[in-house]
C-alpha positions in Angstrom: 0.0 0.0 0.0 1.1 3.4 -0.9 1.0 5.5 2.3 1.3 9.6 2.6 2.0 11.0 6.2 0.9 14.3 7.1 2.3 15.5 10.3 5.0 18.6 11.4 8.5 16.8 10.0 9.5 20.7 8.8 9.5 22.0 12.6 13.0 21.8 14.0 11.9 20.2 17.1 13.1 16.6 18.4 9.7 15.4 19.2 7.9 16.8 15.8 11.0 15.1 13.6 11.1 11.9 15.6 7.8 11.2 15.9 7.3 11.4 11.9 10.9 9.1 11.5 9.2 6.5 13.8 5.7 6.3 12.5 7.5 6.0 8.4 9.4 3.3 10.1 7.0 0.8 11.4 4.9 1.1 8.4 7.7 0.4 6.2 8.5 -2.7 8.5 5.2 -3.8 7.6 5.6 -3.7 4.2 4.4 -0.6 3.0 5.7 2.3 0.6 5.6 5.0 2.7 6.4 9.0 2.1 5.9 12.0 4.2 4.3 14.6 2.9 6.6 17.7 2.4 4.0 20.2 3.3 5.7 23.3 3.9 3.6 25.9 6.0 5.2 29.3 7.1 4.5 28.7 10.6 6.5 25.6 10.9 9.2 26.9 8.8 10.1 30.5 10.0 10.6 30.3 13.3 13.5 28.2 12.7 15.5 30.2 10.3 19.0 31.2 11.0 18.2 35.2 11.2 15.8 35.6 13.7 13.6 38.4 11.9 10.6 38.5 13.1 7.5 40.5 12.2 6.5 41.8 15.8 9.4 44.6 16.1 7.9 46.5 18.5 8.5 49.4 20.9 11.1 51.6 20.5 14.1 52.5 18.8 16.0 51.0 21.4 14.1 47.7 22.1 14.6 47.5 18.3 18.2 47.7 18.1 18.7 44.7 21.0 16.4 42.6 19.0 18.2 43.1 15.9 21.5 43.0 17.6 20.3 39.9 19.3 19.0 37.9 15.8 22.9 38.7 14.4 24.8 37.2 17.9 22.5 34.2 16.9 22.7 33.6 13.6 25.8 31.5 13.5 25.1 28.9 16.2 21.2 29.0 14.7 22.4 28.2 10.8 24.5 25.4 12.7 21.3 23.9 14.2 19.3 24.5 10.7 21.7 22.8 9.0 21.7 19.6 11.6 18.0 19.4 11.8 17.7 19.4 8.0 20.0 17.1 7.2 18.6 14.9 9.5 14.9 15.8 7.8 16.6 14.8 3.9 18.8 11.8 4.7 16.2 9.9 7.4 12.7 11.3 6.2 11.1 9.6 3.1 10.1 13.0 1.3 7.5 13.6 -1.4 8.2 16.2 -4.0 7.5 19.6 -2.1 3.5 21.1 -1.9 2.5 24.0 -0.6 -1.1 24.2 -1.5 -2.2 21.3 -2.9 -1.5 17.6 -1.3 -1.1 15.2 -4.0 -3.8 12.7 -4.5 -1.6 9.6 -5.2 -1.6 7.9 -2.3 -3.9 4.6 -0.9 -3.7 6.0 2.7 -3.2 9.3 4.1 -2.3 9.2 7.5 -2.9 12.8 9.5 -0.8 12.9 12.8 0.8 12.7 15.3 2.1 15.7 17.4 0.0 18.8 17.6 -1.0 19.4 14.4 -4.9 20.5 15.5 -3.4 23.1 18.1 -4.7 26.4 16.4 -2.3 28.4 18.7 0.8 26.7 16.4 -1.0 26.8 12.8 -2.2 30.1 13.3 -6.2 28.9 12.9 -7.1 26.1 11.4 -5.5 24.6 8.6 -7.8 22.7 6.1 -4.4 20.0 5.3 -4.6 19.1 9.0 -8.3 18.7 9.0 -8.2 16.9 5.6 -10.1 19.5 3.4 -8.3 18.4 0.3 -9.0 15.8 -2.4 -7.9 12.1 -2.3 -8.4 9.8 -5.6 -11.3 7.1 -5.4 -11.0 4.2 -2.8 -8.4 5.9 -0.8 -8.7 6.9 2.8 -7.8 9.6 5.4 -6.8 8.5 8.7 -5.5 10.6 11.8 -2.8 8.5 14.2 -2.5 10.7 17.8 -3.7 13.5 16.7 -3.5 16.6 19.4 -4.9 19.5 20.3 -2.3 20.7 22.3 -3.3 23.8 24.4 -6.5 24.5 21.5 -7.2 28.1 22.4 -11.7 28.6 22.5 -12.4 25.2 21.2 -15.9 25.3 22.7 -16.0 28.2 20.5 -15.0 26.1 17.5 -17.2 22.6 17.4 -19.2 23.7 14.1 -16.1 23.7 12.5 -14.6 20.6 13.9 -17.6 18.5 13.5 -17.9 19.2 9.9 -13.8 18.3 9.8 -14.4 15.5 11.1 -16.3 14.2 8.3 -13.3 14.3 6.1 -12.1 11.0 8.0 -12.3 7.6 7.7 -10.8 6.9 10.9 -9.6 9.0 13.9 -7.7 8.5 16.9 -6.0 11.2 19.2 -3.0 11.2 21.8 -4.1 12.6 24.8 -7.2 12.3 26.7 -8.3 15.9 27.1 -10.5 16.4 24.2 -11.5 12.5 24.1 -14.8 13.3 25.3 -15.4 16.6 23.2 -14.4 14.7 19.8 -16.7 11.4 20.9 -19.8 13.8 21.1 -19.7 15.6 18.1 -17.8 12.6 15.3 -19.9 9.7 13.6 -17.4 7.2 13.8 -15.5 6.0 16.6 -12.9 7.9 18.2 -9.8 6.1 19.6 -6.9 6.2 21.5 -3.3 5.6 20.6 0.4 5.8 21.6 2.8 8.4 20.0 4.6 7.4 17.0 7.4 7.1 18.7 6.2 4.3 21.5 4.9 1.9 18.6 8.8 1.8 17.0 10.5 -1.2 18.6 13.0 0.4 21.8 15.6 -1.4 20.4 15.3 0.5 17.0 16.0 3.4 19.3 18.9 2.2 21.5 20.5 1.1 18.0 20.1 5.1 16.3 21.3 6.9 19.8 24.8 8.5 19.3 26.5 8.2 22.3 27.6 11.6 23.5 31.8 12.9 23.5 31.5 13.3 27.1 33.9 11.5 30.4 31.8 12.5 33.3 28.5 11.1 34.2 25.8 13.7 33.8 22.5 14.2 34.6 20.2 15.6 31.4 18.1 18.5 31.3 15.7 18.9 28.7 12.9 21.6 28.7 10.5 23.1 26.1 8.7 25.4 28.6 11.4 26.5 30.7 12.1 27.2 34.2 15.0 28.1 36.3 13.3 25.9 38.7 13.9 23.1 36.9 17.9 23.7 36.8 17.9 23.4 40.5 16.2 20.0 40.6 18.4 18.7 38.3 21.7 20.2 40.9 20.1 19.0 43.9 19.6 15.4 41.4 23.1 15.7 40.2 24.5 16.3 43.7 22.9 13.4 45.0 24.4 10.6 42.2 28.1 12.4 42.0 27.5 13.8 38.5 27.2 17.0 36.3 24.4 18.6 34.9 24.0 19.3 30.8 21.1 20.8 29.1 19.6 20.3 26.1 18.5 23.6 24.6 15.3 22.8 22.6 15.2 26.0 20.9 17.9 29.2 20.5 15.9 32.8 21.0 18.7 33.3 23.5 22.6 32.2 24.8 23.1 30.8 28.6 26.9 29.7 29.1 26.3 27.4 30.9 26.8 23.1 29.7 24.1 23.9 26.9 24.2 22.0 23.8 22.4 24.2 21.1 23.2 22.0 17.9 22.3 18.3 19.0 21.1 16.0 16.3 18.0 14.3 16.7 19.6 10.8 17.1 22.3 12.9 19.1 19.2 13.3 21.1 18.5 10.2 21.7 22.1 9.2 22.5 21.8 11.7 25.4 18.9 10.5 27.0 20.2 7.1 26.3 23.5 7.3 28.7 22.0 9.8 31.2 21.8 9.0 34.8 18.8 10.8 34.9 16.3 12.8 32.9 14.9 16.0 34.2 12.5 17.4 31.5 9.5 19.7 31.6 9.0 18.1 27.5 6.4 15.2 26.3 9.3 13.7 24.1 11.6 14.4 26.8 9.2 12.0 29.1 8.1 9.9 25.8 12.3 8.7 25.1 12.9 8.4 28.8 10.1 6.0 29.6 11.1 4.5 25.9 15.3 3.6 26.9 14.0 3.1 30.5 15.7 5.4 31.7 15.2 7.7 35.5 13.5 10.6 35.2 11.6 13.3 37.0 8.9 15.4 34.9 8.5 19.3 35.9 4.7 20.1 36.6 5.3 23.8 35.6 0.8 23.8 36.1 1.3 26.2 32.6 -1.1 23.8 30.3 2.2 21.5 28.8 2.2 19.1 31.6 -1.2 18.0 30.3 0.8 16.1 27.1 2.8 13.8 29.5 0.3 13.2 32.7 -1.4 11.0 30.5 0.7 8.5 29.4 2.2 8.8 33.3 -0.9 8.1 34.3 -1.4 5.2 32.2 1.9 3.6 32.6 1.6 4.1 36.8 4.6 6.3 37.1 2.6 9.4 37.9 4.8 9.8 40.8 7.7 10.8 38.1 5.9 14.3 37.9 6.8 16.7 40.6 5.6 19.9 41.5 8.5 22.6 40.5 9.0 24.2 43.8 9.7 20.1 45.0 13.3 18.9 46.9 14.0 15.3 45.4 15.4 12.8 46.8 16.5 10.4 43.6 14.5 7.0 43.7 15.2 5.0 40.4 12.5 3.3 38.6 11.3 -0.2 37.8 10.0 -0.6 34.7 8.9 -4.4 34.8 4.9 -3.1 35.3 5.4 0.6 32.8 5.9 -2.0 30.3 3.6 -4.5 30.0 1.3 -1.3 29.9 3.2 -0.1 27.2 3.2 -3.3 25.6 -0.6 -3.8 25.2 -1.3 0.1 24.5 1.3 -1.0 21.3 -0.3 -3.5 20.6 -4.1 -1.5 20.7 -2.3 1.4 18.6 -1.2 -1.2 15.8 -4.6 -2.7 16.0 -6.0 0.4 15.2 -3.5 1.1 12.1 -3.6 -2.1 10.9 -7.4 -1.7 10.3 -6.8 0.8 7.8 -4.1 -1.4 6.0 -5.7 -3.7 4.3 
């Protein structure tokens, strides 16, 4: 079968370019001629570009002037990480021809998902590729796989349109819980729910693709998308405790700390990071997602801002709920068994393949 994947591999983000990698992988373990879509939308694109010019230039001459000043101290190290992140993109991702507005109608299965591709806050409103407003050719079918909403700004607001995008599916399943309900109500299929992309690739695939990091000393990682000072001292009071250093993961660059940051980690770098950490302290979904994946200790940062939501869910699922602590906590490191986290993960696998293979037929 000839399968098209629609999802976020443009955004220079370890969890949007991993998660499409592992979802092309199992279905091309199963048989199947897979491509990813190269959809190109602004929104995914720009904010990754080596020259951080941006459109909101506001205030005065002054606050102009440190922006601009700011964009040119970056630009080396960002064309650095924009040229890591896209080779990884050309030499791992199985690309289509590029589309902008029209998605080609060649494909037997087009599969929408994962990451956060229904959050309007990222695609600037809705966009009608990520609802599946465009044309397929006769017999084909559009599926989601762990699709999210992310933090969906007014969707109560919104269900008109939702419900009529829903129609455009054959079959829909989501990631998270949060909106389980909402989408139940309104769609006129059934609405399930599946792993991330990257749970469903065999562990092993990953262990196998981690680098292992230049580094002597034993370190504990930080990783953070929403970040928090905060979480720097959990991860020193961690460190302290296991006789180790401390090195971050920056998983974006709008600014410089000097302290052990790595800025220009390739995503199987990445996962080479995570893999020979002594422990994991991440306020990130994918950060949680690879660290439950290579069994590995971690601690996730409730930072109670809305992007805690992403990872209580499969904590919660997996019983290691206790691995998310409240940012103003004092650890004391406990390590974690995983011989109960995965049989859960096992059969949630093996529900989330269930639910793909039902469309690959």
């Amino acid at each position: 079968m000839k399968i098209g994947i629609l999802t976020f591999h443009r955004a220079h983000n370890y969890g949007a370019v991993l998660q499409a990698y592992a979802l092309q992988e199992t279905l091309k373990e199963m048989g199947h001629d897979v491509e990813i879509i190269d959809y190109n939308p602004f929104y995914l694109v720009d904010p990754y570009k080596p020259l951080l010019l941006k459109n909101d230039f506001t205030g005065n001459l002054k606050a102009k002037i440190k922006k601009t000043v700011l964009s040119l101290i970056l630009f080396p190290i960002r064309s650095i990480r924009w040229l890591v992140f896209n080779k990884f993109i050309n030499t791992h991702l199985c690309l289509s021809l590029k589309c902008n507005d029209v998605i080609p109608n060649n494909y037997d299965l087009y599969i929408i998902g994962s990451d956060q591709i229904w959050n309007n806050r990222i695609t600037r409103g809705f966009d009608k590729a990520y609802w599946g407003f465009f044309k397929i050719k006769e017999g084909a079918n559009k599926i989601t796989y762990a699709a999210s909403f992310g933090d969906f700004k007014n969707i109560s607001e919104e269900e008109k349109y939702i419900e009529k995008a829903l129609l455009n599916f054959n079959g829909i399943s989501l990631r998270e819980n949060e909106y389980l309900d909402l989408i139940k109500s309104i769609s006129e299929i059934e609405i399930y729910k599946v792993l991330d992309p990257t749970f469903i690739l065999d562990n092993l695939k990953w262990s196998e693709k981690a680098i292992k990091p230049e580094i002597k000393s034993k370190y504990v990682l930080i990783y953070q998308v929403s970040t928090s000072p905060e979480t720097t001292r959990i991860a020193k009071e961690i460190a302290k405790q296991l006789n180790t250093i401390v090195v971050e993961i920056s998983a974006d660059i709008t600014t410089l700390r000097f302290n052990k940051i790595k800025y220009t980690v390739s995503p199987f770098e990445f996962i080479g990071w995570i893999k020979y950490a002594e422990c994991i302290i991440t306020t990130s979904f994918h950060g949680t997602a690879f660290s439950i994946i290579l069994e590995k200790d971690f601690y996730m940062i409730n930072l109670e801002n809305g992007s805690e939501k992403r990872s209580r869910d499969i904590l919660l699922e997996l019983d290691l709920i206790d691995r998310m602590i409240p940012i103003n906590s004092s650890v004391d490191f406990e390590k974690i068994s995983y011989t109960r986290p995965y049989s859960k993960v096992n059969v949630l696998k093996q529900n989330s393949l269930k639910y793909l293979n039902s469309y690959l037929k």
